[in-house]
Every structure is written in C-alpha cells, then in structure tokens.
N, C-alpha and C positions, 0 to 999 in steps of 0.2 A: 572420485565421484564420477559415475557416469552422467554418458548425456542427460537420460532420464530422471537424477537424480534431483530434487530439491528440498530446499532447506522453505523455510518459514516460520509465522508466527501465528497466533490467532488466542485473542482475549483483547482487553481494556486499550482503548489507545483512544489519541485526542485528535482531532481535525483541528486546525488553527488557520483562520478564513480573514487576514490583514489581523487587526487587536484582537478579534471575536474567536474563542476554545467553545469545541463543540465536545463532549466525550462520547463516546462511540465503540463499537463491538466492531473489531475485524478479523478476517481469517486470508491471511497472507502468505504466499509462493514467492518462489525467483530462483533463477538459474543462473548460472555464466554462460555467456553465448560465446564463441571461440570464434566465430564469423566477424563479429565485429570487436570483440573483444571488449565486451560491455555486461555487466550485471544487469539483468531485466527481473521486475518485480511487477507482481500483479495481485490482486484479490479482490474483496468485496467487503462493503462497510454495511453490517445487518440493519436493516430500513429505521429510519431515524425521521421525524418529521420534519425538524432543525437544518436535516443535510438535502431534504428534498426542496424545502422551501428555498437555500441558498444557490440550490443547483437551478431550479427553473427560474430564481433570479438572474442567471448570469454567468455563476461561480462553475469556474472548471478547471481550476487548480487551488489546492491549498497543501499547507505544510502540513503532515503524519508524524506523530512523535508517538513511539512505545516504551515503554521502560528501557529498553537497550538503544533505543536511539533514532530518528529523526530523516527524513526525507520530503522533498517538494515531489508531489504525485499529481497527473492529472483524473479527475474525474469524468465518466460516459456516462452514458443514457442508463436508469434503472431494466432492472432484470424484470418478470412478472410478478416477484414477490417483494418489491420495491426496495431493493439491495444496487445500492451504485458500485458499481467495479470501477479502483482505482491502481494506478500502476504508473512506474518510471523507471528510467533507465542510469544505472550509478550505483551508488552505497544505498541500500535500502534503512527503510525505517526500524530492523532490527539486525540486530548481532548474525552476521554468520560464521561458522567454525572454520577456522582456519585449514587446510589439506595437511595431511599424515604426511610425513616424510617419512620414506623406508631408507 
C-alpha cells in the first residue's frame, strides 16, 4: 500500500451516544501513519437531525459500529451541508485487508 493509499467503508452504520443507537449513513477513509505508527480514520456522517441535536448538546464522542466492526470516534463541527466528520486513531470501525506478502 502506498502512502496515498486508503482503505474504507461507506453505507449503514450506528452511532451509539452512552444507551442511545442512532443509525446513520457514513462514508469512511484511514490510512496507516508510519510517523506515529497508528491507524487514523476519518469521514462524515450524512446529516441526521438525531446527531446534530446530540452534538449541540454536548456530545463529541460516541461509539461507530458497521457490520465489520466497531470504534470510539470523536465528532467536529458540521460541514455547510450539515454532515459531522467523525474520526480516531487505532482499529477503525470496519475491516481492513490485511498486506500481500510476496
């Protein structure tokens, strides 16, 4: 994989805000950084009125689950088309492919 390369997901996935599941549309990136030697993951959650209410309440981290798997993300301020980009650093909330060995 080069620098440039990344993996991701984008469809169906759950915010989960303490007990409370929100389901929600995402389209998510992540790289390996070699500088720090940490997975970084980033996207955006398509505008949800459920996740804009909990974000100007306060909420700026919740747990991401997708069918392949699970990550605590923090959430920032909405984009102009009211899309929060959410992102953390570790095992991201879905599957990535393992490197080819030659």
């Amino acid at each position: 994989m080069s620098e440039h390369d990344e993996e991701g997901y984008s469809g169906a996935a759950t915010l989960v805000f303490g007990s409370d599941e929100v389901a929600v549309e995402v389209d998510l990136r992540g790289y390996f950084q070699p500088i720090d030697g940490r997975y970084h993951w980033y996207g955006r959650i398509k505008k949800h009125d459920d996740v804009t209410s909990r974000v100007e309440g306060g909420a700026r981290t919740a747990l991401l689950r997708t069918p392949t798997g699970q990550a605590e993300g923090t959430l920032t301020d909405p984009d102009p088309w009211g899309r929060y980009r959410v992102g953390g650093i570790s095992t991201p909330p879905y599957k990535i492919e393992e490197p080819v060995e030659h």
